[in-house]
C-alpha positions in Angstrom: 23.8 32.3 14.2 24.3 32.3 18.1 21.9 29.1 19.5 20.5 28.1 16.0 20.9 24.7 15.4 19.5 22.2 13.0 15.9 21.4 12.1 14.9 17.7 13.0 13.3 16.3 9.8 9.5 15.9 10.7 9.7 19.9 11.1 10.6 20.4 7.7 7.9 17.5 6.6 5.5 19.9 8.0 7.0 22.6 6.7 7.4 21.6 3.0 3.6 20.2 3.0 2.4 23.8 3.5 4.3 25.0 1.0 1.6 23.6 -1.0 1.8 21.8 -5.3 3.3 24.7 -6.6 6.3 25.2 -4.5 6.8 21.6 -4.5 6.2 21.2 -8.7 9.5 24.1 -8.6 11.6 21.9 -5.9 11.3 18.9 -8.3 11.4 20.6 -11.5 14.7 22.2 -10.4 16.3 18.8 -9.0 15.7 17.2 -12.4 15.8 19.7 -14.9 17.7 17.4 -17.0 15.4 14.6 -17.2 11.7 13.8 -17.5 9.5 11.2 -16.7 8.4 8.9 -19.6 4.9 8.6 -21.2 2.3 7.3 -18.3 2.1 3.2 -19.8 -1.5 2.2 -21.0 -2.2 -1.2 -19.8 -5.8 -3.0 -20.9 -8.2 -3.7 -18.2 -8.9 -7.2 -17.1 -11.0 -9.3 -19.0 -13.8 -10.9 -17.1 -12.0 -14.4 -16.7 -9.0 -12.4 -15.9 -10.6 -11.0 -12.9 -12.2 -14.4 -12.2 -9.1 -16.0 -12.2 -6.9 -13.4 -9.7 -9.6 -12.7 -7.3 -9.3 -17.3 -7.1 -5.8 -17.0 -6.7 -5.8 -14.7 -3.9 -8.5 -16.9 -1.8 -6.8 -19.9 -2.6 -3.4 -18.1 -1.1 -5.2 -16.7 2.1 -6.9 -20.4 2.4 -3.5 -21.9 2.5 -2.0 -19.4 4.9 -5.1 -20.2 7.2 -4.3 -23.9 7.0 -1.1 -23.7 7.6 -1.6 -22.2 11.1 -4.9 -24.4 11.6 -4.7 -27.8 9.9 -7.4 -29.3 9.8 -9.4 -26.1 9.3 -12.8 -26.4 7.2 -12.4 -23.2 5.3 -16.1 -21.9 4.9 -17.7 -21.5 1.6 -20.1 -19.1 1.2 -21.6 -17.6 -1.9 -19.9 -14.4 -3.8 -22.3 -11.1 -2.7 -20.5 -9.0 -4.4 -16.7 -7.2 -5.1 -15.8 -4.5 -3.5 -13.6 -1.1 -3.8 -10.6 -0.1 -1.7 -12.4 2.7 0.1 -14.7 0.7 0.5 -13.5 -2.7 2.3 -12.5 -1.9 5.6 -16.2 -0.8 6.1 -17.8 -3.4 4.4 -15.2 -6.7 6.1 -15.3 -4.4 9.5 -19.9 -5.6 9.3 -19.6 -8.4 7.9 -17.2 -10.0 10.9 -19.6 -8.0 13.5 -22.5 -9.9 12.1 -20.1 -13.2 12.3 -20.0 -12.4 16.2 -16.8 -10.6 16.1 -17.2 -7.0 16.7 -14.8 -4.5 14.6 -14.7 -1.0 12.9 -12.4 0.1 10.3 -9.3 1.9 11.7 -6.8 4.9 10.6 -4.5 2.2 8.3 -7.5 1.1 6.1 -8.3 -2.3 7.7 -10.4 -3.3 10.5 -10.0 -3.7 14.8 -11.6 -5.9 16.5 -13.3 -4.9 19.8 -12.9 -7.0 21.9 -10.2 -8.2 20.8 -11.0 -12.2 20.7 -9.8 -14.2 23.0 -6.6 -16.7 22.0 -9.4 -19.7 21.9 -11.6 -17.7 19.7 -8.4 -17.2 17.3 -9.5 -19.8 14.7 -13.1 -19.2 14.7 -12.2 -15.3 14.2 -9.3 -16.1 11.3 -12.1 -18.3 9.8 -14.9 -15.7 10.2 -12.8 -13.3 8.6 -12.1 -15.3 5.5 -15.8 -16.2 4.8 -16.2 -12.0 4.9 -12.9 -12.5 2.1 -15.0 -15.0 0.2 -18.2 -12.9 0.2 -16.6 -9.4 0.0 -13.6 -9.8 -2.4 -11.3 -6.8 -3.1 -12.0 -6.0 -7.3 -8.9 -7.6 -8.5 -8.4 -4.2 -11.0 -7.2 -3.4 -7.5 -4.7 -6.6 -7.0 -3.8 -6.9 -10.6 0.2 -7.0 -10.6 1.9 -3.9 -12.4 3.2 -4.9 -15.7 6.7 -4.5 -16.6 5.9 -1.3 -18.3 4.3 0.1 -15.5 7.3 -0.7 -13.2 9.6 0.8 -15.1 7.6 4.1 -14.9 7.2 3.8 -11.4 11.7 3.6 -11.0 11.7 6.2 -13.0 9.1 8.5 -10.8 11.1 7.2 -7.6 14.6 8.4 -9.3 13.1 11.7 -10.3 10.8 12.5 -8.2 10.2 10.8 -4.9 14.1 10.5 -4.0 14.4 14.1 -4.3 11.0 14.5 -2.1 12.3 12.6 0.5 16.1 14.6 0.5 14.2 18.2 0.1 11.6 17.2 3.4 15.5 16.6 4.9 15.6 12.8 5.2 17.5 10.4 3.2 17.0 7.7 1.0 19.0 4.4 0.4 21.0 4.0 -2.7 18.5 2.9 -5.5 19.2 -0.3 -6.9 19.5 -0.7 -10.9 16.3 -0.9 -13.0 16.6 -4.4 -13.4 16.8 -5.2 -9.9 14.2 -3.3 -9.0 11.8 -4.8 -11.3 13.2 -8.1 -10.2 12.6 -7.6 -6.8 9.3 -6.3 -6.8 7.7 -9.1 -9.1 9.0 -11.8 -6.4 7.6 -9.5 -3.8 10.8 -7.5 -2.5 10.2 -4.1 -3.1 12.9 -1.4 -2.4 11.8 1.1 0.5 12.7 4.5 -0.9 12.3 6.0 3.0 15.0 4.1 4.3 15.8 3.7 8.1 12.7 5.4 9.4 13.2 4.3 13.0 13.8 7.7 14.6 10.3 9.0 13.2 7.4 8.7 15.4 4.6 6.8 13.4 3.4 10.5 12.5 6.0 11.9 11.0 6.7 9.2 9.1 3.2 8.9 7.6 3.9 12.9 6.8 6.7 11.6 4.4 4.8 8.8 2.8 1.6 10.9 2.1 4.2 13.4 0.9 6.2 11.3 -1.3 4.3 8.1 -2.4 5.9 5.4 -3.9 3.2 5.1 -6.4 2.5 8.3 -8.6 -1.3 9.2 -8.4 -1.0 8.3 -11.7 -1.0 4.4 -11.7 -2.7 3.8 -8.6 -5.3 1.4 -8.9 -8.8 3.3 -9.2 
């Protein structure tokens, strides 16, 4: 056709979101007819001193992080209030700082801004303000807790079948996907493959229209 030319790919995000679960349930039926996702994994919940245990691990990780950049640093100890949930905990860390001195709110990428934004001298008393919130306010490690092997290998397979051809039907691309062992590899010593590729020419927008589109992690095995 005279003057047509090609859709940029954030138009056909938006246009493929309206199409709405049906439409989208045929795109990926059709695209992997031949192959089907295995049995969702069932995977205990923590014990108690499970729990205890992670939630320890990740202070003890943030603490050294701090005291890396501020040796010297005497990381405050306050008492456990209470642990809280993911929808939760950009509210309840965006108070607690506030009340530290450190005025914040929770923003659009589920953590906190701080306004004003402390000053460069204020930088360690902030960092260490916001810990003690860490220490009193703990995300619920069933939220932290590392996917098992099992669960990994259910989330390649939902990438392979269904969130590469997401991303190639909403008219982006996606980098060649690495073997299964790789990929398991890689994300249990924290490299995780990016299924959205080079997603430099999106505005910060469009490309959240692709992830909220295609997630990574099936609804399935996010943490609840």
């Amino acid at each position: 056709m005279t003057g047509s030319s090609r859709q940029p790919p954030w138009r056909l995000f938006t246009s493929i979101a309206a199409v709405g679960a049906v439409a989208f349930s045929a795109i990926l039926l059709t695209a992997c007819a031949s192959e089907a996702l295995p049995p969702v994994p069932s995977v205990a919940p923590l014990s108690e001193a499970q729990s205890e245990a992670l939630a320890v691990s990740i202070l003890e990780e943030k603490g050294d992080r701090i005291l890396s950049l501020y040796p010297g640093a005497a990381l405050p100890t306050p008492d456990r209030v209470r642990f809280v949930t993911q929808s939760e905990i950009a509210h309840v860390k965006a108070d607690c700082v506030t009340e530290q001195g450190f005025p914040a709110a929770p923003n659009d990428e589920g953590g906190i801004t701080y306004s004003p934004v402390p000053p460069d001298e204020q930088a360690e008393a902030q960092t260490l303000a916001a810990y003690a919130c860490d220490v009193m306010y703990p995300l619920d490690p069933r939220f932290t807790r590392p996917y098992t092997e099992a669960e990994l290998r259910y989330i390649y397979a939902n990438l392979k079948l269904t969130v590469i051809p997401c991303i190639e039907q909403a008219g982006s691309s996606s980098p060649s996907l690495p073997s299964e062992h790789v990929f398991i590899e890689g994300w249990e010593n924290g490299r995780h493959w990016n299924p959205y590729g080079d997603s430099g020419s999106l505005t910060m927008e469009e490309a959240s229209e692709i992830h909220e589109l295609c997630p990574m992690v099936p609804a399935e095995l996010q943490r609840q």
